[in-house]
C-alpha positions in Angstrom: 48.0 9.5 20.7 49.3 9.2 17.1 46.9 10.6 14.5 46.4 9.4 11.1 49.0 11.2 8.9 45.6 11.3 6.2 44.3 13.9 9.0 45.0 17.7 8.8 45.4 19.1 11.9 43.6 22.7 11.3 42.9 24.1 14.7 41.5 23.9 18.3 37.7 25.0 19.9 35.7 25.3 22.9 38.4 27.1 25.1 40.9 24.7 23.4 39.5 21.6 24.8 39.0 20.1 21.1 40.9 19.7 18.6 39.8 19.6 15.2 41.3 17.6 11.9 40.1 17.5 8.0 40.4 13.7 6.3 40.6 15.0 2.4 40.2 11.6 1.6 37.0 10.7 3.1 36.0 14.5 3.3 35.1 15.3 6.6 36.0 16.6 9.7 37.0 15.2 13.1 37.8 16.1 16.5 39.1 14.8 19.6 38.8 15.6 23.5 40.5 15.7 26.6 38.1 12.4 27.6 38.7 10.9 24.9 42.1 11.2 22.5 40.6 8.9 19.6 39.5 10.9 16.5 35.5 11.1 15.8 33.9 12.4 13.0 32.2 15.5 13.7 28.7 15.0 13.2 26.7 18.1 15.1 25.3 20.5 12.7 26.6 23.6 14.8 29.8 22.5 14.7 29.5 21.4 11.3 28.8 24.7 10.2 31.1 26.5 12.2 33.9 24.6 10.7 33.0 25.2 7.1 32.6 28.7 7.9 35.9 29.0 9.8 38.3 26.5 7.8 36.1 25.7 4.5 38.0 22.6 3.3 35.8 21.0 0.8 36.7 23.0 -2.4 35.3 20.4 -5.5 31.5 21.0 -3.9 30.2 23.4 -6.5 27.2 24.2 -4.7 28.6 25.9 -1.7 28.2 25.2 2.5 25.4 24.5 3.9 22.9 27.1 4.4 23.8 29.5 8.1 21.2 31.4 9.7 22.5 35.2 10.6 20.4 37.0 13.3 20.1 40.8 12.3 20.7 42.3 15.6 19.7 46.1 14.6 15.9 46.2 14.6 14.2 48.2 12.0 11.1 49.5 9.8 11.4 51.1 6.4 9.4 52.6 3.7 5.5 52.7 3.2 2.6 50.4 2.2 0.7 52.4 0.5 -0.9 55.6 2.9 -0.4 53.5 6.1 1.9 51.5 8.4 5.5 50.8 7.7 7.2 48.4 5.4 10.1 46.9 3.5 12.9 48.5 1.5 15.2 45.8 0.8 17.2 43.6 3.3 18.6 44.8 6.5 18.2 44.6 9.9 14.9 42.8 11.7 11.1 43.7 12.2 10.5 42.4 15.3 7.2 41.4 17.4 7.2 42.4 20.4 9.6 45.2 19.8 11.3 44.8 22.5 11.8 41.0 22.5 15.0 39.7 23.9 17.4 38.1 21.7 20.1 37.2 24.1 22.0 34.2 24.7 19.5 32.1 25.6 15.8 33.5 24.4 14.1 31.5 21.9 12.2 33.0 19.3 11.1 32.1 15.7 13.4 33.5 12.6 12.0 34.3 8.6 14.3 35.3 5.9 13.3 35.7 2.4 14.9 35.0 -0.6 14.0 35.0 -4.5 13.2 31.9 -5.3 16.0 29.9 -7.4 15.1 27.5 -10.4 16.5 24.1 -9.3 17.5 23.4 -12.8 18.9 26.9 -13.6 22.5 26.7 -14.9 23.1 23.6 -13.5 24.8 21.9 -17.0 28.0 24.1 -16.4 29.3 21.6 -13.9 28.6 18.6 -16.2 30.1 19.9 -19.1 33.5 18.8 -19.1 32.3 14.9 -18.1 29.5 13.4 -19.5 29.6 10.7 -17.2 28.2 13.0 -14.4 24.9 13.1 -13.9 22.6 15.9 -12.0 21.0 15.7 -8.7 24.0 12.3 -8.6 24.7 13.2 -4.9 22.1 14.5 -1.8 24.6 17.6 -1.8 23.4 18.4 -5.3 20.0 17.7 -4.9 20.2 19.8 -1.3 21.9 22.8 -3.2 18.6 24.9 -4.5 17.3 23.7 -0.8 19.7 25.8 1.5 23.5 26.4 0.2 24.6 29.2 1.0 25.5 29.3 -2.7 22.2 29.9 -3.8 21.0 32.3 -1.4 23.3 34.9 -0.8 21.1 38.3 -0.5 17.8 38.7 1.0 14.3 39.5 -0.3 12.7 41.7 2.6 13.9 42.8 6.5 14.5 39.2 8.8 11.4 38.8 10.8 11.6 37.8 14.5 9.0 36.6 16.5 8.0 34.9 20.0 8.1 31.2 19.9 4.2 30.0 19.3 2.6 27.1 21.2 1.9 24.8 17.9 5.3 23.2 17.0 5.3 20.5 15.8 7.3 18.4 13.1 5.7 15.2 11.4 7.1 13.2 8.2 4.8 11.1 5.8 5.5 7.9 3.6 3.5 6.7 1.1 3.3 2.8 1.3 0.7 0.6 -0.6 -1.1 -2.9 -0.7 -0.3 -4.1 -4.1 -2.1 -7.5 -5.1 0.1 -10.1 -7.3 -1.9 -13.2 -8.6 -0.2 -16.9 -8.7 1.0 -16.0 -12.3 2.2 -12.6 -11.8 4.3 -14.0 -8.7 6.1 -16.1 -10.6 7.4 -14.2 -13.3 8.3 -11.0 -10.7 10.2 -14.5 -8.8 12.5 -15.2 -11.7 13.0 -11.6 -12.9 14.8 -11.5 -9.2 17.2 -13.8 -9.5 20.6 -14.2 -10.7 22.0 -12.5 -13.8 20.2 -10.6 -16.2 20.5 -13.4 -18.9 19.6 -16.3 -16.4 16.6 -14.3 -15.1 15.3 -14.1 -19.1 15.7 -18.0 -19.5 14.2 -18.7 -16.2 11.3 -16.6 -16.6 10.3 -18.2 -19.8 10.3 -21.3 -18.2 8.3 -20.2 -15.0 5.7 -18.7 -17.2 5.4 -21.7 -19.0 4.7 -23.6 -15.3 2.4 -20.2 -14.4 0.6 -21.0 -17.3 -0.6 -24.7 -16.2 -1.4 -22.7 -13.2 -3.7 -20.6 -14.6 -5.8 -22.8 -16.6 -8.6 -22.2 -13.5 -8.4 -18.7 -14.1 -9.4 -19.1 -17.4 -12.0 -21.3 -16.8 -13.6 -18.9 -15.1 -13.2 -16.3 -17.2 -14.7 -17.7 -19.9 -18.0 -18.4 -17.3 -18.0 -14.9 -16.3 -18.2 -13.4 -19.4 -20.7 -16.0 -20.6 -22.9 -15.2 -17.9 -22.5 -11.6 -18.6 -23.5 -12.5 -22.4 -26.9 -15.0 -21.9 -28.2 -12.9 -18.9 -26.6 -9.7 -18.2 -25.5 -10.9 -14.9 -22.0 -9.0 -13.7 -20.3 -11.9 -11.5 -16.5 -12.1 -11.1 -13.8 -14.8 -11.1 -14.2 -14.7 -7.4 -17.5 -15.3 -7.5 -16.9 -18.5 -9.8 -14.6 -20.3 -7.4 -16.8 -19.4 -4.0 -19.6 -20.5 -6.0 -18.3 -23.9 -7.3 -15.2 -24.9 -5.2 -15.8 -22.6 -2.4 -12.5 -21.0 -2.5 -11.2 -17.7 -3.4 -7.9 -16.0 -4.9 -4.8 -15.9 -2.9 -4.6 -11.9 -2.9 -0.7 -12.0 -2.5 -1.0 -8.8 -1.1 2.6 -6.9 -0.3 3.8 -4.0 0.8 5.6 -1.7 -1.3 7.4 1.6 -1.0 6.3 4.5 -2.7 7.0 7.5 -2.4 7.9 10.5 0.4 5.6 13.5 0.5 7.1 16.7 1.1 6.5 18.1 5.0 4.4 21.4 5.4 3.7 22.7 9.1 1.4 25.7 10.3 2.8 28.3 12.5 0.1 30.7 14.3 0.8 34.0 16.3 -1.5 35.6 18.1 -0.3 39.5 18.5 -1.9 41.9 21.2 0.3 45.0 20.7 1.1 47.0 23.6 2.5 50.3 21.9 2.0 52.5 18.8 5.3 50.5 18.0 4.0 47.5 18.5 1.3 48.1 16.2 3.3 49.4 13.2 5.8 46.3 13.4 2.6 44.0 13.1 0.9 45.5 10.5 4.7 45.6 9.3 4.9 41.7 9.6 1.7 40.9 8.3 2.2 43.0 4.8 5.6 41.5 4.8 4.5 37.9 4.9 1.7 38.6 2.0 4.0 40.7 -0.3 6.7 37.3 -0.1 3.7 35.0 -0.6 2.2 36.5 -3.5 3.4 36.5 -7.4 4.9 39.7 -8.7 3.5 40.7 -11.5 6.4 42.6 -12.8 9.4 40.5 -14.1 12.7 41.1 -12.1 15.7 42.7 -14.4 17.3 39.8 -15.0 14.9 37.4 -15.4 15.2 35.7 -18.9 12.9 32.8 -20.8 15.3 30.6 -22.9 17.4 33.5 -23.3 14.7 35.8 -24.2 14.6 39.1 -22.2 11.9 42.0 -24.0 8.8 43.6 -23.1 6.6 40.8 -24.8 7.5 38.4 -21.9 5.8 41.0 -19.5 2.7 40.1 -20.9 3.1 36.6 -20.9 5.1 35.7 -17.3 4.9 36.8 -13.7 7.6 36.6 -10.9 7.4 33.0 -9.0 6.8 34.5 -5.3 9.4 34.5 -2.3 10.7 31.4 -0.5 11.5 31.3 3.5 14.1 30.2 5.9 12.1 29.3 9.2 14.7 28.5 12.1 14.0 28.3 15.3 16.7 30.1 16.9 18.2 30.3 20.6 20.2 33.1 20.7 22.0 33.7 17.7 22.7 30.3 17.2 20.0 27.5 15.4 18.5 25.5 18.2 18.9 21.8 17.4 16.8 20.3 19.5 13.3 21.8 17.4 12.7 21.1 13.7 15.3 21.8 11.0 13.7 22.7 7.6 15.2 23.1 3.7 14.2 26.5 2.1 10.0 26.5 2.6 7.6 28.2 0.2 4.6 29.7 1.7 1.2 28.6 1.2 -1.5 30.4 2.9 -1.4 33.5 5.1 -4.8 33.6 7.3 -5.2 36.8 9.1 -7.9 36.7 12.0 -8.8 40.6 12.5 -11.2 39.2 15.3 -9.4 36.2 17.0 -11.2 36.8 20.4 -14.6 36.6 18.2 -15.3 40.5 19.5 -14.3 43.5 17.1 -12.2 45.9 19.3 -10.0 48.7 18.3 -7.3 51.2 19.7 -8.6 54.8 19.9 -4.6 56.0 20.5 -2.7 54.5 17.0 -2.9 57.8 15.0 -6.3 57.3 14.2 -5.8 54.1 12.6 -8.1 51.9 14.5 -5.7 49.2 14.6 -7.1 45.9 16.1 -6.5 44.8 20.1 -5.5 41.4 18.7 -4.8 39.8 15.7 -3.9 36.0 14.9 -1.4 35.6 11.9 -1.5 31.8 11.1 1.2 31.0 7.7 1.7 28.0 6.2 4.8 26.3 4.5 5.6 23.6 2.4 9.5 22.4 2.0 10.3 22.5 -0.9 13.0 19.6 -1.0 12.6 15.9 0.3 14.0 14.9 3.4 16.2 11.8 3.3 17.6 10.0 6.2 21.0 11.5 5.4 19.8 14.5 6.3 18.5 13.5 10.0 22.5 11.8 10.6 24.9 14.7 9.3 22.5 17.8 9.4 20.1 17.3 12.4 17.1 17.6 10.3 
């Protein structure tokens, strides 16, 4: 096999079996097998990812690699809320329900990382600076960055939280499309505004208005009945009712389908937690305090927050902290499983906690004296907070 001289050989995988190449031209990656010698882009999301992480080739994306989930492997609980339970102290390590949940190779469970939430418009002129010809958001990388690069979210919020897998997964994506009526006239001008050059179509759409126009000398006909009926007796008829009344016809609705717009995806996730332990107990109360503190606004600015450059005590008064946003991956191992939804960064919309999920109030009598529930439900919902484009489904398995 003789391999394009355009491709950079940069090193083998899976027990040296692949081999992998970078096109600097076309900016991307390729591979080829023992089956099968002829180079193929590498389109898998893992191995994607892996290959930016381990030979990072693309250097003019300011924005950085795509976003890579890291599974905290050392479980743990810190600080207070308030007089009870346990709580967050900054990042590091995972608060985990049931404690003792596997995460091996090969357990699935549900990932949350939080991160403060980044402005998608926040320093963004520095990389347009130098060419005015460049415009923002001009790529999907660009318009992906604030969504999950790595770039942008580099140091985490609270603790990771890992949980079971719940039974309501589901993913589901909504288009806008509407019925848009066009009458004879309106046809006809839209017609010659879609053809040829932009001159032509000017010319040619004067002289289809003019025909349009002959057209619609029954249209105002019977607009000048209408509102002459409306006038002598106060009776509301419309054009339709002029033609079905008199030539038993009615408009030609020239109804079409048009594209809208995309609405942004937001899923529901429920757990329903029976602890077994003191231990358990703590990490759910730990999770659920967790979950509301990201959701909620602060009302204390951060230290380097600033309002057009403006950073004093007045803006205190005047401002609160935008709350958390949230990774959710579903995870097998410590790798992302790619066969269940993929989501952009989410922000959280409700948390609904259901002290009584069984619809009977029941309580521990060995917690410390807490009187924790038997069961609680957790039930958290998320919006993305970045379209999804069909790019995204090809090269990152969304």
């Amino acid at each position: 096999m003789t391999v394009d001289k355009n491709k950079e050989y940069i090193g083998e995988g899976f027990n040296g079996k692949l081999k992998y190449y970078w096109d600097d031209a076309e900016k991307k990656y390729y591979y080829t097998s023992p089956l099968n010698k002829n180079l193929k882009v590498v389109t898998d999301p893992i191995m994607l990812a892996a290959l930016k992480k381990k030979s990072p080739k693309d250097t003019n994306d300011a924005y950085g690699g795509d976003y890579n989930p890291f599974l905290e492997e050392v479980s743990t609980i810190k600080t207070k809320f308030g007089g009870a339970g346990v709580a967050v102290n900054g990042a590091g390590g995972s608060v985990r329900f049931p404690h003792d949940m596997l995460i091996d190779e090969g357990e699935d469970f549900v990932m949350f990382d939080f991160y403060d939430y980044k402005p998608p418009f926040q320093g963004r002129n520095k990389n347009y600076e130098k060419d005015s010809k460049k415009v923002i958001n001009e790529t999907l990388e660009q318009y992906n960055a604030s969504g999950y690069a790595g770039e942008y979210f580099k140091d985490k919020a609270y603790p990771q939280i890992l949980l079971y897998m719940p039974q309501d997964i589901q993913d589901a994506f909504s288009a806008k499309w509407e019925g848009k009526k066009f009458g004879a006239m309106t046809t006809g001008i839209l017609a010659a505004a879609g053809q040829g050059a932009a001159v032509d179509k000017i010319n040619s759409m004067g002289q289809n208005v003019s025909n349009q126009l002959k057209k619609g000398t029954a249209e105002l006909a019977a607009k000048v009945v209408t509102g002459l009926a409306s006038k002598l007796t106060g009776d509301q008829i419309t054009a339709n009712d002029v033609f079905g009344g008199i030539s038993g016809v009615a408009r030609n609705p020239n109804v079409e389908v048009l594209f809208q717009s995309m609405e942004l995806r937001t899923f529901d996730l429920t757990f329903k937690m029976a602890p077994y332990d003191e231990s358990d107990v703590q990490r759910m109360d730990a999770i659920i305090k967790i979950f509301k503190q990201a959701m909620l606004p602060q009302y204390k600015l951060g230290d380097d927050v600033e309002v057009f450059g403006m950073k004093n005590n007045a803006l205190e008064a005047g401002f609160i902290q935008v709350p958390k946003v949230c990774a959710v991956n579903f995870m097998r191992g410590n790798i992302r499983n790619r066969f269940l939804p993929r989501y952009k960064m989410c922000a959280i919309t409700d948390v609904n906690v259901n002290y009584t999920p069984d619809n009977v109030y029941a309580t521990f009598d060995s917690t410390g004296g807490l009187g924790s529930p038997v069961a609680t439900e957790l039930k958290i919902s998320f919006m993305e907070t970045k379209l999804v484009f069909s790019e995204d489904i090809k090269e990152r398995g969304f």
